[in-house]
C-alpha positions as CSV (number, residue, x, y, z in Angstrom):
1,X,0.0,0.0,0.0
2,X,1.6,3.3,-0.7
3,X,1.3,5.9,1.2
4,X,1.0,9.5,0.7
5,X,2.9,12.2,2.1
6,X,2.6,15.4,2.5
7,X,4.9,18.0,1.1
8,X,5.3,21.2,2.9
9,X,5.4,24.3,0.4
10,X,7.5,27.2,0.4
11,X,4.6,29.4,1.4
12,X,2.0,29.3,4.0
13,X,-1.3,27.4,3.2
14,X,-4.2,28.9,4.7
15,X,-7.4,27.6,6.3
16,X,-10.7,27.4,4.2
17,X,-11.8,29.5,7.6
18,X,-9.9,32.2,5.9
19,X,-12.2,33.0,3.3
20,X,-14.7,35.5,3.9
21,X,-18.2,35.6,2.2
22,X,-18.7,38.9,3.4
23,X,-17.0,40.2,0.4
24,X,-19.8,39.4,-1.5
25,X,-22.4,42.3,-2.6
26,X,-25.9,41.3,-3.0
27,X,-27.6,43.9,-5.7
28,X,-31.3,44.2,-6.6
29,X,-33.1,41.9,-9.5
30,X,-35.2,44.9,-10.6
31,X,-37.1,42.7,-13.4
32,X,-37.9,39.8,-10.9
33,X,-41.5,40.8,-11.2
34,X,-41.5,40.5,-15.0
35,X,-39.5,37.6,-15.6
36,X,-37.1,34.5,-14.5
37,X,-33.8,34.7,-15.8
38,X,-31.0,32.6,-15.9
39,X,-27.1,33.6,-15.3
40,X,-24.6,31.7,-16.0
41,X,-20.7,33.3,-14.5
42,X,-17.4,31.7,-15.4
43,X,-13.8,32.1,-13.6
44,X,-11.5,30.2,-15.9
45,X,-8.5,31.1,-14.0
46,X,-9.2,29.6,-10.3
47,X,-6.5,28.8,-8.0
48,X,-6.4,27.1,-4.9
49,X,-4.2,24.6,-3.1
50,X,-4.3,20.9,-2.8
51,X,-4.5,20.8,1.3
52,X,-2.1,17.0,0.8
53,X,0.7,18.4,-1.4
54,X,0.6,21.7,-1.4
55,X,0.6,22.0,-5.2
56,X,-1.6,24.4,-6.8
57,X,-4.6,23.7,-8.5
58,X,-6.1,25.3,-11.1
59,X,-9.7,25.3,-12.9
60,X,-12.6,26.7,-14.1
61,X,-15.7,27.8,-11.6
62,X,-18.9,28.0,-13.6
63,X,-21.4,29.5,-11.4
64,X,-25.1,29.4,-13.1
65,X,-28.4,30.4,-11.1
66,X,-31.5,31.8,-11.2
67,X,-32.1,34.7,-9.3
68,X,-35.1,35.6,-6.6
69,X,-34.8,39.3,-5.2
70,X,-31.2,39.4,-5.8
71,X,-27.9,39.0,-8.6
72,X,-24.5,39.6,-7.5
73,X,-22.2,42.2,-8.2
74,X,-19.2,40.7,-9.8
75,X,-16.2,42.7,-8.6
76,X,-17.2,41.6,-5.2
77,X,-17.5,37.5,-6.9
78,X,-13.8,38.4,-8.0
79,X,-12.7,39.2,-4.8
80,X,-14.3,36.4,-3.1
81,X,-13.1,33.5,-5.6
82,X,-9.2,35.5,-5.3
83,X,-9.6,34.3,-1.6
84,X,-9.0,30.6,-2.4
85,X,-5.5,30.9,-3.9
86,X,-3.4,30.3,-1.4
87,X,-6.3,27.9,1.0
88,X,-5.8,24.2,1.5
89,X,-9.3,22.8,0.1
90,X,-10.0,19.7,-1.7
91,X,-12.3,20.4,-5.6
92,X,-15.2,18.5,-4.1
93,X,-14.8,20.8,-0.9
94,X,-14.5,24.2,-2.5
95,X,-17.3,23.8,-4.6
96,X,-19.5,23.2,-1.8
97,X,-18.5,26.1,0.1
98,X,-18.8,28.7,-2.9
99,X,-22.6,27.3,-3.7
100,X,-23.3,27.4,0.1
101,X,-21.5,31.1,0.4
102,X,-23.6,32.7,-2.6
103,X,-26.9,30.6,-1.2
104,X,-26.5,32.1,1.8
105,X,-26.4,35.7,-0.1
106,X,-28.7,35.7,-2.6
107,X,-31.2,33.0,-1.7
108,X,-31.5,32.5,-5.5
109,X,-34.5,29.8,-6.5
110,X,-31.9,27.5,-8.4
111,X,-27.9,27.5,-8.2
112,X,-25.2,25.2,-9.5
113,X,-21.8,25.1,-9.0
114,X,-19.3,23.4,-11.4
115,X,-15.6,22.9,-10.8
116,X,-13.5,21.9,-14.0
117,X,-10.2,21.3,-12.7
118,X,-7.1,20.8,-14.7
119,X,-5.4,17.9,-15.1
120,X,-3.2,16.1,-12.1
121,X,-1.7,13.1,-12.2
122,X,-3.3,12.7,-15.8
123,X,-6.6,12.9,-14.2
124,X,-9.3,15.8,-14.6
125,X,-12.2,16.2,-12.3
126,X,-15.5,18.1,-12.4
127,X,-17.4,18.9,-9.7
128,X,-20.9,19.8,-9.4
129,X,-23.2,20.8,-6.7
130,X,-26.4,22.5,-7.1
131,X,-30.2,23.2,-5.6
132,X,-33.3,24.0,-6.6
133,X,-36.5,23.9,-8.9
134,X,-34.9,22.0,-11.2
135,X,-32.7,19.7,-9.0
């Protein structure tokens, strides 16, 4: 059985604790009386770090929902998703926390989350976690 060790980087992983959803600005749906919509947001250049090695990894987000009273402002997603680049979290982890964190905001009637991460090891992985009308 092999064993797997952990590496210690050259720089200081932080905690998923770290990361604050209060960074996060909730703005107004104004046409939520009109109409459903659906949004879809992509971060193709996400960055955190694999809490065994240490490594990097790197992926896309993909962040589609359908907003109730509220859509988010997307400096503040930028700034929230930066958080992660230096934290220890496994893919299935993180992906779980940003759909909880923007659930938590916007209490949107549907969201899914979708992690594509890069290849490791010669494996890639997508992650998905979502709720909802249509789950």
């Amino acid at each position: 059985m092999i064993k797997s060790k952990k590496i210690t980087p050259g720089y200081k992983i932080e905690d998923p604790d770290t990361v604050k959803s209060t960074v996060l600005e909730p703005m107004d749906y104004k046409y939520r009386q009109k109409r459903d919509i659906d949004i879809e947001i992509e971060q193709p250049e996400f960055t955190s770090v694999c809490p065994m090695t240490g490594l990097p990894d790197f992926g896309c987000i993909i962040i589609s929902y359908t907003p109730d009273k509220k859509i988010i402002e997307l400096k503040s997603l930028k700034y929230y998703l930066l958080q992660y680049r230096n934290v220890g979290i496994f893919y299935e982890h993180v992906v779980n926390r940003i759909l909880d964190d923007l659930s938590a905001v916007l209490k949107p009637k549907r969201m899914e989350i979708t992690g594509e991460f890069t290849a490791r090891g010669g494996l890639t992985t997508r992650v998905t976690a979502a709720f909802g009308e249509d789950r």
